[in-house]
C-alpha positions in Angstrom: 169.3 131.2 -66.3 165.6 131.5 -66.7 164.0 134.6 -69.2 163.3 137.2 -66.2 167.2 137.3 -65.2 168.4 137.1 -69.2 166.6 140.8 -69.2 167.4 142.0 -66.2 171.1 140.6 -66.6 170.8 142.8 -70.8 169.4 146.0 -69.0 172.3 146.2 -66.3 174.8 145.8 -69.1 172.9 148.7 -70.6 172.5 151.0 -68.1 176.3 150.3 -67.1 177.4 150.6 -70.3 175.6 154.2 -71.2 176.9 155.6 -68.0 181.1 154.1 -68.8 180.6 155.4 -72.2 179.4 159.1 -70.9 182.1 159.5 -68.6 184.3 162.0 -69.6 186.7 161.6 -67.0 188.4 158.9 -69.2 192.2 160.6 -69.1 194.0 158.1 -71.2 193.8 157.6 -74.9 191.9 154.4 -76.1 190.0 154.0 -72.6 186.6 154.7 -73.7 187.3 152.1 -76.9 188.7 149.5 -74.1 185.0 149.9 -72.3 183.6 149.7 -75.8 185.4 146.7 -76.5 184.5 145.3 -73.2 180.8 146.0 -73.5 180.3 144.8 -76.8 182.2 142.0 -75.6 179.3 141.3 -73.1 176.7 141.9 -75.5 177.6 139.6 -77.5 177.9 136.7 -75.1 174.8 137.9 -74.0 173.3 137.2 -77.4 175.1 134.0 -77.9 173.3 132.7 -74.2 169.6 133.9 -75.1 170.3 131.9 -78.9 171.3 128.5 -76.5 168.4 129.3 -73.9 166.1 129.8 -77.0 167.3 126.5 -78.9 167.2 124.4 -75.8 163.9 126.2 -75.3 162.6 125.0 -78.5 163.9 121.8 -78.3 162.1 120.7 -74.8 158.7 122.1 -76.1 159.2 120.1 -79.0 160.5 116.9 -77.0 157.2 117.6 -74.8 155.3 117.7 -77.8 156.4 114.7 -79.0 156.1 112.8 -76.3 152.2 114.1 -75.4 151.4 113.1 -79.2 152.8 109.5 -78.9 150.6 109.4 -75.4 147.6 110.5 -76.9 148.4 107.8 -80.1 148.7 105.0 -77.2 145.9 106.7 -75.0 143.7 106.3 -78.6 144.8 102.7 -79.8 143.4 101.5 -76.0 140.4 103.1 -76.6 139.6 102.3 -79.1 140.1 97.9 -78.5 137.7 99.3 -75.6 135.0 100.0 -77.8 136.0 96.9 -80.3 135.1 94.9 -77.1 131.9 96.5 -76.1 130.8 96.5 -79.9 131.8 92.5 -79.8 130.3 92.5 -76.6 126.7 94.0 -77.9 126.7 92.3 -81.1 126.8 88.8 -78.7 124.1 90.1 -76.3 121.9 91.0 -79.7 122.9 87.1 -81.4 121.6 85.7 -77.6 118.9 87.7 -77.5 117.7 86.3 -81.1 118.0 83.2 -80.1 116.4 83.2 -76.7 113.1 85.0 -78.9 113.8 82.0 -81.1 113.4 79.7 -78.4 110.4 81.5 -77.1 108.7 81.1 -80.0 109.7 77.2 -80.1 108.2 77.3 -77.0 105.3 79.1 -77.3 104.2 77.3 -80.6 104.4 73.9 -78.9 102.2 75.3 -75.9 99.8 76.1 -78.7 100.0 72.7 -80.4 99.9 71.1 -77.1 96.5 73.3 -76.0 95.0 72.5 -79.2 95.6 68.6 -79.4 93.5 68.5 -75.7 91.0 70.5 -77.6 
């Protein structure tokens, strides 16, 4: 029973129970304390089905909660092995690109040997 009926569902029992407990055509002795009896009756399981809908309540927002934070925790360990591999990933294309300016230099100084020997 969602929230909206719950209310609706206390305020009938209110209403009914204000206009049972007015009526003064109850004849026999004890009548109006049987109503009484019978309306606290109601209240009562009233209150004990709001306490369940309000545990059960509580106990799906914090199953939902639960399982959003162990998402997010799984959601966070992949990303970040996603930026371990692009970190990896740049520090190789830095290392090649040393050794490519290495080898340019190789190159380029035995250009420059080569042009001065013809010299």
């Amino acid at each position: 029973m969602n929230g909206f009926y719950k209310i609706k569902t206390i305020s009938m029992v209110l209403a009914i129970s204000s206009l049972l407990v007015l009526l003064p055509s109850c004849k026999e002795n004890g009548s109006a304390e049987k109503v009484g009896e019978k309306i606290d009756s109601a209240m009562e399981n009233i209150g004990e089905e709001l306490d369940e809908a309000a545990k059960s309540a509580s106990k799906k927002i914090d199953e939902a909660a639960k399982n959003a934070s162990e998402q997010l925790d799984v959601a966070a360990k992949k990303a970040s092995k996603k930026v371990e591999e692009v970190s990896d990933n740049i520090f190789n294309a830095v290392e090649a690109a040393k050794k490519t300016s290495e080898k340019i230099e190789e190159v380029s100084d035995s250009i420059r040997n080569a042009v001065k020997k013809e010299e």
